[in-house]
C-alpha positions as CSV (number, residue, x, y, z in Angstrom):
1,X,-10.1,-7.2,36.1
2,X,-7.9,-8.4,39.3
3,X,-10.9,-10.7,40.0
4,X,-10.3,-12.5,36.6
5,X,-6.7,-12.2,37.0
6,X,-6.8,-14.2,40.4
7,X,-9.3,-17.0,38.8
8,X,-6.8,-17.2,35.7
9,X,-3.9,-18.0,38.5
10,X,-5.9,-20.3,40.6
11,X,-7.8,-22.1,37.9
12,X,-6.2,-21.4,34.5
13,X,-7.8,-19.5,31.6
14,X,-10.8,-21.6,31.1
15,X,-12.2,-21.1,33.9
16,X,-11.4,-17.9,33.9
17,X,-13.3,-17.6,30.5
18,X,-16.1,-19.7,31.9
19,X,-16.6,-17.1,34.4
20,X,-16.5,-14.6,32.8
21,X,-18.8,-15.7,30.2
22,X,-21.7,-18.0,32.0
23,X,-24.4,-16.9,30.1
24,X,-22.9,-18.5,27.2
25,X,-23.7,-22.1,26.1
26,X,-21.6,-24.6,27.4
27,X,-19.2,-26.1,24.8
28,X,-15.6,-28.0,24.9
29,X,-13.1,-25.7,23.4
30,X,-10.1,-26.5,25.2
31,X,-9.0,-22.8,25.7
32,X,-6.1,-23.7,27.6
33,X,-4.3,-26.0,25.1
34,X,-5.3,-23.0,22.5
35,X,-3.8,-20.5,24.9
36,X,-1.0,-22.5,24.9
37,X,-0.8,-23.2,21.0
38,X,-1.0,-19.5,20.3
39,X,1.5,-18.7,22.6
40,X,4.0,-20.5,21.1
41,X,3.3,-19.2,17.9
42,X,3.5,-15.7,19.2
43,X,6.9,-16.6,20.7
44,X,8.1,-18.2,17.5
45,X,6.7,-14.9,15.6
46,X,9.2,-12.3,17.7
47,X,12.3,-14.0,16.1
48,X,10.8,-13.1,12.4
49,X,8.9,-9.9,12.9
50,X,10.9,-6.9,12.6
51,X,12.5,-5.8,16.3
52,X,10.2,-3.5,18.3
53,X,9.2,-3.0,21.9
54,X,6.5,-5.5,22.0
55,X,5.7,-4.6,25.4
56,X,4.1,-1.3,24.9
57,X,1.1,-0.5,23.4
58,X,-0.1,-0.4,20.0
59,X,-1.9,2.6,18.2
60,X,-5.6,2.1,18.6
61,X,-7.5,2.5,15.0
62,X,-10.7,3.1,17.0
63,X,-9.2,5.8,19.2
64,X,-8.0,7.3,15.7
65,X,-11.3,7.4,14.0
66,X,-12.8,9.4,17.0
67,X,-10.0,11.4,16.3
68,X,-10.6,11.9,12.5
69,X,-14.1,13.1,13.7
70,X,-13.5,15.0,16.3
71,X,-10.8,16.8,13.2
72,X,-14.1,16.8,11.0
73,X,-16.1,18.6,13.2
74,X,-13.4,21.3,14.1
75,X,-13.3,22.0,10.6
76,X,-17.0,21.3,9.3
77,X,-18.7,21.9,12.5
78,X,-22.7,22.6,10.8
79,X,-21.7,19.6,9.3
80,X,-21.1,17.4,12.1
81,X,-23.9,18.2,14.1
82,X,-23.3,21.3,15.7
83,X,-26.8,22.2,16.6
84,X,-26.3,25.6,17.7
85,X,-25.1,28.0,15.0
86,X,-24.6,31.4,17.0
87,X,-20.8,32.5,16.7
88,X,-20.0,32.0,20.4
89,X,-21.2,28.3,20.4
90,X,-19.8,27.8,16.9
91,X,-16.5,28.6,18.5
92,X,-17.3,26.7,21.5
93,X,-18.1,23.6,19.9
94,X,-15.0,24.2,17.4
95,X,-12.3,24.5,20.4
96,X,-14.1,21.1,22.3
97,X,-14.1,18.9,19.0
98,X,-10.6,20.3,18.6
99,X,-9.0,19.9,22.3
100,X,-10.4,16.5,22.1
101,X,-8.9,15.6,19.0
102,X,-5.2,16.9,19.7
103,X,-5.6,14.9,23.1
104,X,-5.8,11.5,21.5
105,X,-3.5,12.5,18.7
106,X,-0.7,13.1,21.1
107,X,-1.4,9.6,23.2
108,X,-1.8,7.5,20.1
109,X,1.5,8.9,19.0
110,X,3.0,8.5,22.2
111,X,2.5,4.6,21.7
112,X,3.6,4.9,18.3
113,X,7.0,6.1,19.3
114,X,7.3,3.4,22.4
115,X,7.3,0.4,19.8
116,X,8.8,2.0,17.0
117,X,12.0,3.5,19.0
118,X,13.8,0.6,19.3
119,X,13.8,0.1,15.0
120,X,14.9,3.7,15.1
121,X,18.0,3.4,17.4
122,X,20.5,5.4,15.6
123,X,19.1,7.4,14.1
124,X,18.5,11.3,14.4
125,X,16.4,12.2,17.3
126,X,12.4,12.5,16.6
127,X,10.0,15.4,17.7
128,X,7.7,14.7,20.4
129,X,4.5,13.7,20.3
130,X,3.5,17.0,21.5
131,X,5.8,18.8,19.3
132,X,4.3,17.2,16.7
133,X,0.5,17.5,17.4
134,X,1.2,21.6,18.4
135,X,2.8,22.4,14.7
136,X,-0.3,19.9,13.3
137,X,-2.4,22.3,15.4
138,X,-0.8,25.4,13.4
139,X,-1.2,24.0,10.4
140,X,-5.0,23.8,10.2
141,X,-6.0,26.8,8.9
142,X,-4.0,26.2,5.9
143,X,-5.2,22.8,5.4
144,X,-8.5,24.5,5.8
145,X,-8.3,26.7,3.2
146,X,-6.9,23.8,0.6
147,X,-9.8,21.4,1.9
148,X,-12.1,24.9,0.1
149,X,-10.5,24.2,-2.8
150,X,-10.7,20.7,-3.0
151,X,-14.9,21.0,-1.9
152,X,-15.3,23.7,-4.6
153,X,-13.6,21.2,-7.4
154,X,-15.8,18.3,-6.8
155,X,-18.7,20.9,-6.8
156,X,-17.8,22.6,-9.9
157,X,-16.9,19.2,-11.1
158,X,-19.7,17.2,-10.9
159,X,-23.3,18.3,-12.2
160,X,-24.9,16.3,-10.2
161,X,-23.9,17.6,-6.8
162,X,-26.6,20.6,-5.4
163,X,-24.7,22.3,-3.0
164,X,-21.3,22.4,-1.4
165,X,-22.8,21.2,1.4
166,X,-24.1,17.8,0.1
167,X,-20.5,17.4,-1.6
168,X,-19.3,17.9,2.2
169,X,-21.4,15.7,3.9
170,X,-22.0,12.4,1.1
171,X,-18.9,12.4,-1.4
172,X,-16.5,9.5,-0.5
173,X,-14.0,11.4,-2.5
174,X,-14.3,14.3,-0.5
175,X,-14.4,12.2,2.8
176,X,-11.0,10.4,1.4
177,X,-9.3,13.9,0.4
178,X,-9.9,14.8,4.0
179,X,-8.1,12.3,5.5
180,X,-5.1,12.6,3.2
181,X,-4.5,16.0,4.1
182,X,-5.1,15.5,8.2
183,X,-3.1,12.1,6.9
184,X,-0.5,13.6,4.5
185,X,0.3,16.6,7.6
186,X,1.2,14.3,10.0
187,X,3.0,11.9,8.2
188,X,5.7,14.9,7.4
189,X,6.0,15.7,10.9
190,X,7.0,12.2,11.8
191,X,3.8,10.4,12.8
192,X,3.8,8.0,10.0
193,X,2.0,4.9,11.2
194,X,-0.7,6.7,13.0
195,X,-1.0,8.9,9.4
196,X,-1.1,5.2,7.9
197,X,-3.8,4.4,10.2
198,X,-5.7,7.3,9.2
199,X,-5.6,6.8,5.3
200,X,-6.7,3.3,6.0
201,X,-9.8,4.1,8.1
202,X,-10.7,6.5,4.7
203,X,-9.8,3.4,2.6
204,X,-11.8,0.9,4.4
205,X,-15.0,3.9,4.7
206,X,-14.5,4.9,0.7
207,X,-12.8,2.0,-1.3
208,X,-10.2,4.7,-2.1
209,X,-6.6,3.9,-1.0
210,X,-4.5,7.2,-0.9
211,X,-0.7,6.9,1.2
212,X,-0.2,9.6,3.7
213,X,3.4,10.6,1.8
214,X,1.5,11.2,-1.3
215,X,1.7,14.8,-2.4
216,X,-1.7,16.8,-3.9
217,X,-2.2,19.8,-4.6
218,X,-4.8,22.3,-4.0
219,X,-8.0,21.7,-6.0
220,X,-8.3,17.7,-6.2
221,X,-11.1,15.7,-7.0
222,X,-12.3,12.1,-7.0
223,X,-15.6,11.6,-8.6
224,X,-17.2,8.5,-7.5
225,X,-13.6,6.7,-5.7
226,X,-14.3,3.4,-5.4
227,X,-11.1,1.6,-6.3
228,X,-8.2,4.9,-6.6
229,X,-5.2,4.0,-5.8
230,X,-2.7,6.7,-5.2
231,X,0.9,5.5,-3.8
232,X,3.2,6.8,-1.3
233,X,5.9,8.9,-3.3
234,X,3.1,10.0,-6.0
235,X,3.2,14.0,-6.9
236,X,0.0,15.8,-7.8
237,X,-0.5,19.1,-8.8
238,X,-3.4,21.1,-9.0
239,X,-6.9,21.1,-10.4
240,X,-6.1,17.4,-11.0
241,X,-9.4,15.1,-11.5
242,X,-9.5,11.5,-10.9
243,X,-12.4,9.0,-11.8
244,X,-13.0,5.4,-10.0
245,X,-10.3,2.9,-10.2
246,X,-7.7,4.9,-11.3
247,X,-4.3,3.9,-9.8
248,X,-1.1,6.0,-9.9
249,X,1.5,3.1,-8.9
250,X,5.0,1.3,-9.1
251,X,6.1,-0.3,-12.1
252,X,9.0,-2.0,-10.2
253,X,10.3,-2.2,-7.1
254,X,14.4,-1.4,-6.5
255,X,16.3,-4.1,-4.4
256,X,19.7,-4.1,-2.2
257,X,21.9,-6.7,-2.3
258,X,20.6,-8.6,0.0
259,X,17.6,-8.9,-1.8
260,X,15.4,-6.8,0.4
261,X,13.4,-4.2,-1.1
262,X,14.6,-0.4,-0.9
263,X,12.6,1.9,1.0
264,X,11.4,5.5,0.1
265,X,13.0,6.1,-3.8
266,X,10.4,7.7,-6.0
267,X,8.6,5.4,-8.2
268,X,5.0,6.3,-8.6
269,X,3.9,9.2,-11.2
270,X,4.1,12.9,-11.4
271,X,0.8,14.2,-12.8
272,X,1.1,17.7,-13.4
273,X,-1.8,20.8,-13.0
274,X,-5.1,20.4,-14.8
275,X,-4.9,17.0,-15.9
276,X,-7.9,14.8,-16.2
277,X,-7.5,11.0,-15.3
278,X,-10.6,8.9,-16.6
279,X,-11.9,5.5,-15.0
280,X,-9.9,2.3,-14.9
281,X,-6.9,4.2,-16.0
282,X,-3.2,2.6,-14.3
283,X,0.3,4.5,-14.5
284,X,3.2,2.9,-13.3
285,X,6.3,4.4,-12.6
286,X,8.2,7.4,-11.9
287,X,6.7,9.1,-15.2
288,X,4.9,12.3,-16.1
289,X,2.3,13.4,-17.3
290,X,2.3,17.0,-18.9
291,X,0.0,19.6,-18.0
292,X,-3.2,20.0,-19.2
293,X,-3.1,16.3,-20.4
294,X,-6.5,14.0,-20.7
295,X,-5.8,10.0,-19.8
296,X,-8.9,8.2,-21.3
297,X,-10.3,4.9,-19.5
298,X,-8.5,2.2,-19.1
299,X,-5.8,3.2,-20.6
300,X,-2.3,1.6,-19.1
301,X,0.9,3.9,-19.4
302,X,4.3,3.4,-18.1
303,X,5.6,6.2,-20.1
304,X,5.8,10.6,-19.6
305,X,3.5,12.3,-22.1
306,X,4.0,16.2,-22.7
307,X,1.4,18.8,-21.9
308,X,-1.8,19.0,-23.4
309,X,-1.4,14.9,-24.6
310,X,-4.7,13.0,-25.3
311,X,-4.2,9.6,-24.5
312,X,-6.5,6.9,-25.5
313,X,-7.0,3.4,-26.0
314,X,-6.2,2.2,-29.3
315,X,-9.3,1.7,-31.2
316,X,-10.7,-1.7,-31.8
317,X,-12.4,-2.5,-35.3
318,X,-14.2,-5.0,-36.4
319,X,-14.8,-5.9,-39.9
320,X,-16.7,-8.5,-41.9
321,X,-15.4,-9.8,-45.2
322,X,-17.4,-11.4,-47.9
323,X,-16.5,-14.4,-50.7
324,X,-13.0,-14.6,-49.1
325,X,-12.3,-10.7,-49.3
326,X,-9.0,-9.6,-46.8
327,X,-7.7,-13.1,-47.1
């Protein structure tokens, strides 16, 4: 690195780049007018983007989805390849996957408070980072025993699935619900973006896009996934089902008087225990739907039902009339 550094001073970036990458063909790209270009922009950019300190470092996605493993393995350890299945190195490999996970956790939130503090002058003083990752820590045997229910709904759930241990292993919906709860925890203790950054590596994996400040309760399922949407200030209870493209969303968004949008009010749906959510279906607002209630596919609803409601499409007909009949 210092050798590069030294060849950037002497000779500028190019030939740093050069350098660094002679095996490459040769071609005219002009890095240093680029350079140049981009730095500019970047220094234009800091008097539009929101104030941070832009000197520290980012959360690192990648560091985050060893995390998310490392989590995984803790909790599923047969399942993630722990090839030794005696209790002692059951436990073993349980407390390595787990010390290594809680070791990022605390650096990448470290670097999320560095550029976030400055956005949060003023306001009430945060946990640590290791404050944080200790009561997350706590909190896994509880999130354990709700990840049991949600594994034995999408095996109850879904004839196709064998075993509890293919569900575990192969459903994206499973694989999503996982990261919402590691997700969902750490959000509430105060680690927001890095909980961010965790639902989207489950979005980008599954096609299913659940926020971290969505509640759920115990015993959810999401048959096939591909397309959910589930927003932040959403409220599920439990035994809830949901089929593919489903999305629980705004109808509106509230604005101050400045025209900016205002942050956090409720605005996405209650759904309340046992209720069955069938493909392509979209509610919008801050509405309800009753217990026990069945939304049919593709319906769109932007008002509260009571329990036990059967909502469908309406039906379509299509007639044929002869010699001028219906006219």
């Amino acid at each position: 690195m210092s050798q590069t550094l030294d060849l950037i001073r002497a000779n500028g970036v190019a030939e740093a780049v050069g350098a660094s990458a002679s095996r490459l063909p040769t071609a005219a790209w002009d890095i240093d007018s680029v350079v140049s270009e981009l730095e500019e922009a970047r220094s234009r950019s800091k008097r539009v983007l929101s104030a941070s300190n832009r000197r520290a470092p980012l959360p690192n996605p990648s560091r985050l989805r060893q995390a998310i493993e490392h989590i995984y393995g803790s909790l599923f350890p047969r399942h993630a390849g722990a090839l030794d299945h005696s209790e002692d190195a059951l436990r073993f490999f349980i407390g390595d996957r787990l010390n290594a996970a809680l070791h990022i956790l605390v650096e990448q939130i470290h670097r999320e408070h560095a550029f976030v503090d400055e956005a949060r002058a003023g306001q009430a003083a945060q946990n640590t980072p290791d404050e944080i990752v200790g009561a997350f820590a706590r909190q896994l045997p509880e999130l354990y025993t709700t990840l049991e229910t949600d594994i034995r709904a999408a095996y109850e759930g879904d004839p196709s699935a064998k075993s509890t241990e293919e569900v575990i292993l192969s459903f994206p919906g499973v694989r999503a619900v996982i990261h919402h709860r590691v997700a969902h925890a750490l959000h509430v203790l105060g680690a927001s973006v890095v909980a961010r950054i965790i639902a989207e590596l489950a979005h980008s994996q599954t096609g299913i896009d659940i926020h971290p400040g969505a509640q759920i309760g115990a015993g959810f399922f999401i048959d096939h996934g591909t397309g959910v949407v589930i927003g932040e200030t959403a409220i599920i209870g439990e035994r809830v089902r949901l089929y593919q493209a489903v999305t629980l969303g705004a109808k509106r968004f509230s604005v101050d008087e400045s025209g900016s949008l205002v942050k956090g009010q409720p605005r996405h749906p209650i759904i309340e225990d046992d209720v069955v959510i069938y493909a392509g279906a979209t509610i919008l607002g801050r509405v309800t739907i009753g217990r026990g209630s069945s939304i049919g596919g593709n319906v769109w609803l932007t008002r509260s039902v009571p329990p036990n409601s059967n909502v469908l499409q309406a039906q379509i007909r299509s007639e044929t009339f002869d010699s001028g009949a219906g006219i």
